[in-house]
Every structure is written in structure tokens, then in C-alpha cells.
C-alpha positions, 0 to 999 in steps of 0.5 A, a space after each residue: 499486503 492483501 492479505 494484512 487488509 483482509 485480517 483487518 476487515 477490508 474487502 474494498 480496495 483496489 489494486 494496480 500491477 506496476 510491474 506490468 508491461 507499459 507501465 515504467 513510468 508509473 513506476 518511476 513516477 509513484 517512487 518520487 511521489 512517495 518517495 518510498 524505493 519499494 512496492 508494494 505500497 498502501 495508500 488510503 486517499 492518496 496518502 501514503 500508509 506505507 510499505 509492507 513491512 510498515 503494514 505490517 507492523 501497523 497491523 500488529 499493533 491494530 493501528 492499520 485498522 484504526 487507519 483505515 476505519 
């Protein structure tokens, strides 16, 4: 995913590790707010984009840069 964002240009964005320690319920929480099962996931301005394999695609087809210009 980091890398998907760095091809098209973005360097400003952030990051969170779900999977750390205390943070199950941040987990369990994002699942039902996206209603996506996996991580990672790309969100811009509290939408979601998608998740990698999505990203990816979006990449490829230059629609991930045009989403996030």
C-alpha cells in the first residue's frame, strides 16, 4: 500500500498499526465502519478507497493518482 502511494506521488500520508498491542477494538471498530474484512486499507478523508488488491488495481489503471490529487 505505501509503496502503491509513493509510485503515484504521495509522500504525505499517515499510518496506524492495527495490529498492535490494545488496539482490537480499533480493529473490530474500522471492520464495521468500512465494512471491508481486510487490512490493509486506504482511506482519503474518511472514505474508503479500498484495500490493497483494490489499490492496486487503481494504481495500474492511474485512477489511485487521480483519486488522490
Amino acid at each position: 500500500m505505501v509503496e502503491a502511494l509513493r509510485r503515484v506521488g504521495v509522500s504525505d500520508f499517515g499510518t496506524f498499526n492495527i495490529l498492535a498491542e490494545g488496539a482490537q477494538d480499533i480493529r473490530e471498530g474500522l471492520k464495521k465502519y468500512s465494512d471491508w474484512p481486510t487490512y490493509p486499507q486506504l482511506y482519503k478523508t474518511g472514505e474508503l478507497l479500498g484495500g490493497c488488491d483494490i489499490v492496486e488495481a487503481m494504481e495500474k489503471s492511474g485512477e489511485l493518482k487521480e483519486a488522490l490529487a
